[in-house]
N, C-alpha and C positions, 0 to 999 in steps of 0.2 A: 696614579690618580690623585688629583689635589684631594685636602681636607673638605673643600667647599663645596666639589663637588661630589664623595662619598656622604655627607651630611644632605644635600637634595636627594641622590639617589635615594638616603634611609627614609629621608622623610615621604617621598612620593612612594615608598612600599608601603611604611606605615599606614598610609590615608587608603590605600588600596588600590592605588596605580601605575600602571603597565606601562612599561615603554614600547610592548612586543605588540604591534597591531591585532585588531580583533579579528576572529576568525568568523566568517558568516557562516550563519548556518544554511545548507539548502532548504528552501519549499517544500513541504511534503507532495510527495506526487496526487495530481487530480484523477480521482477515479476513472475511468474512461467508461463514460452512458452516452444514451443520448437525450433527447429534448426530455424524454420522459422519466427519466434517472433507472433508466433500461441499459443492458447491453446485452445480446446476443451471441452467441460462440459456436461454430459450426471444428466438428473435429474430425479423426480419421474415422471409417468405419462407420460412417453413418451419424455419429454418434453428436448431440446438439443439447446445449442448454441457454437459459435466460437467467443470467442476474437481474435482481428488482433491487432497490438502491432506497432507503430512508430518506433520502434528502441529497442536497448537490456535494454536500461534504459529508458521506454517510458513515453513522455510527453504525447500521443493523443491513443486512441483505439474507433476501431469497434468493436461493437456487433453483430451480427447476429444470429437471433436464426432462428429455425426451426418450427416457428409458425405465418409465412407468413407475419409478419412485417417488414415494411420496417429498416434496418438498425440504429442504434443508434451511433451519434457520443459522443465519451465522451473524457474529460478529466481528466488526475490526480489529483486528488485534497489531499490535505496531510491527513493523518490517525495517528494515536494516536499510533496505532499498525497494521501489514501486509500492504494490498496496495488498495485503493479505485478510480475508475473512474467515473465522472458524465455527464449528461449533459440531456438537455431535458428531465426533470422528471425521468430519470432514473438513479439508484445507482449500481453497481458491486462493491461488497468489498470481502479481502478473504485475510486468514493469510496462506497461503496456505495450508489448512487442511479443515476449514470451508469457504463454500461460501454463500454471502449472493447476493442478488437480488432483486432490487425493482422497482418500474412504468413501469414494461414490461409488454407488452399485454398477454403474456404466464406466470402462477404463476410458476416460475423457483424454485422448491426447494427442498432442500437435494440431492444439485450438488456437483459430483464430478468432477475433471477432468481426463480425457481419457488418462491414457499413453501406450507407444507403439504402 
């Protein structure tokens, strides 16, 4: 490598640039509600709950299932991949294909959610 160009190289590190293209970040995944910032989940066994959504990009949800417990508040909490809520022992995660569910009083599983 010339002098002339080891002395560009140094200097475009020094200033604090890359020759190595940027890497995009993905989109965080959109909730999956619908018009009412609802979604619905119907599971094995009978077993059925309703997400309620703060807003279209929600920081806070209720849970409510259909197995007579009281309500679950949760929050956003960040995920690797798709979108997780938590709070009081309990987890909702879901890439919007799989959902998962955890410390709810009702064993919620192989839920999907209810459209139309």
């Amino acid at each position: 490598m010339s002098a002339s160009r080891v002395t560009c190289v140094a200097l475009a590190l020094s200033l604090g640039v890359s020759t190595a293209p940027a890497l995009a970040q993905p989109a965080p995944m959109k909730v999956p509600m619908n018009d009412f910032n609802q979604a619905f989940y119907r599971c094995d066994a009978g077993g059925a709950f309703m997400m309620s959504y703060d807003a279209d990009d929600p920081a806070k949800a209720e849970m409510a299932g259909n197995d007579g417990a009281k309500p679950h508040q949760l929050k956003r909490t960040p995920a690797a991949n798709g979108v997780e809520f938590t709070g009081g022992g309990v987890r909702f995660w879901t890439d919007g294909k799989t959902v998962v569910v955890e410390g709810a009083k009702a064993p919620f599983k192989n839920c999907k959610m209810k459209t139309g």
